[in-house]
N, C-alpha and C positions, 0 to 999 in steps of 0.2 A: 733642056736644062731648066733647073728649078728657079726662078726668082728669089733674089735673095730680101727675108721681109723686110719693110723698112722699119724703123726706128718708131714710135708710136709715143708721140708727144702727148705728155698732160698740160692742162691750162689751168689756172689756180685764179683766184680771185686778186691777186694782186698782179696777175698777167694784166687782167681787166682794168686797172688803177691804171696802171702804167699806160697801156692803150689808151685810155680817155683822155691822159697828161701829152698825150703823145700828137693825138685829133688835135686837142682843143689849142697846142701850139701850132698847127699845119690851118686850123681856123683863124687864131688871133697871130700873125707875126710878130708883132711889138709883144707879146704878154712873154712873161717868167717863166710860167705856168710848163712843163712839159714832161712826158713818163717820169723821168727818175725824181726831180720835185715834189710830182704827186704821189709817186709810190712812200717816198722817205717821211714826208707829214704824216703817212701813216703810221709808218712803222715810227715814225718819232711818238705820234699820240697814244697809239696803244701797246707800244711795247715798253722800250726807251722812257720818257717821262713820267709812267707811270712807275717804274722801276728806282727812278731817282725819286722818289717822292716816299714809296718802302723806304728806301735806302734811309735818309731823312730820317724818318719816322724811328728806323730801328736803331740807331747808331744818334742819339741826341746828343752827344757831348763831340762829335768831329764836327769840325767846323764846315757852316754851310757850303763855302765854298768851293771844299775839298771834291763832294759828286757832282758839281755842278758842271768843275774841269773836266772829271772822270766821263761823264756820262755827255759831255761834248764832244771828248776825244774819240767815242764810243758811236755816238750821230755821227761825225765824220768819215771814220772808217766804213761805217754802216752804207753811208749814199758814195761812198766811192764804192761798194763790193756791186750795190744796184747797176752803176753806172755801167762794172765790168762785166755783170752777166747781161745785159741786156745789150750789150757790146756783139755777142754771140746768137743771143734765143729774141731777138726786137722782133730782127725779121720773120719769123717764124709765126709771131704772136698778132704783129701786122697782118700777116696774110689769113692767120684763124678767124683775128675779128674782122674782116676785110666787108664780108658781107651784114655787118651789123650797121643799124643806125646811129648814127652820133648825134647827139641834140648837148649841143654848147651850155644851155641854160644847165642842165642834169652835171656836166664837170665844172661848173661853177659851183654849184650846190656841193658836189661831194668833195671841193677843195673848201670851200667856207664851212663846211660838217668838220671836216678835223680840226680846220681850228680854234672853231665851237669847243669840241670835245676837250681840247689842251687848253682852254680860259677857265672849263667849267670844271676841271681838275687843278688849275690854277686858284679858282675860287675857292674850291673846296677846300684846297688845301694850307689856306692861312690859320694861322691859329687863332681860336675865338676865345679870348679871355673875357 
């Protein structure tokens, strides 16, 4: 009898995020820091915030406050759906990176990178009269 094939997992760049949020809490116990944390600053930086900030932009007479709700309730749901899938696909993603190196200093850096990226979209985005 034939083997039946198995299943043939992709790994994405933010499997990678996630894994490093993942280390670098199994490194520092007392830190925040851990996958779904890391993954969510991301997708907050460059998807999410930059999205409320169009919004903003397009729409000048609704009041600011209106996307500010919107697009919180929007991050929320967001790091709860991270939390649910890696509920199922962590293990899987553990055992890919299993043989990589984790160097602490490198997810500190690419947790202070994002948010870099959200002050300097933050800066950017004040109005200069």
């Amino acid at each position: 009898m034939m083997k039946r094939q198995e299943h043939k997992r992709r790994f994405y760049f933010w499997d990678y995020l996630w894994w490093v949020g993942e280390k670098r809490k199994q490194a520092r116990r007392t830190g925040r820091v851990d996958g779904e944390m890391m993954l969510s600053i991301y997708i907050f930086a460059l998807l999410i915030f930059p999205m409320m900030i169009v919004t903003i932009r397009l729409f000048p007479g609704v009041p600011s406050w209106l996307p500010c709700v919107v697009f919180s309730i929007i991050t929320f749901v967001v790091m709860s759906l991270v939390g649910r899938i890696y509920k199922w696909r962590g293990k899987a993603v553990m055992s890919h990176y299993a043989k990589c190196g984790f160097n602490e200093a490198l997810a500190a850096l690419l947790f202070f990178l994002a948010t870099a990226i959200i002050c300097f979209m933050m800066y950017h985005s004040l109005d200069k009269k």
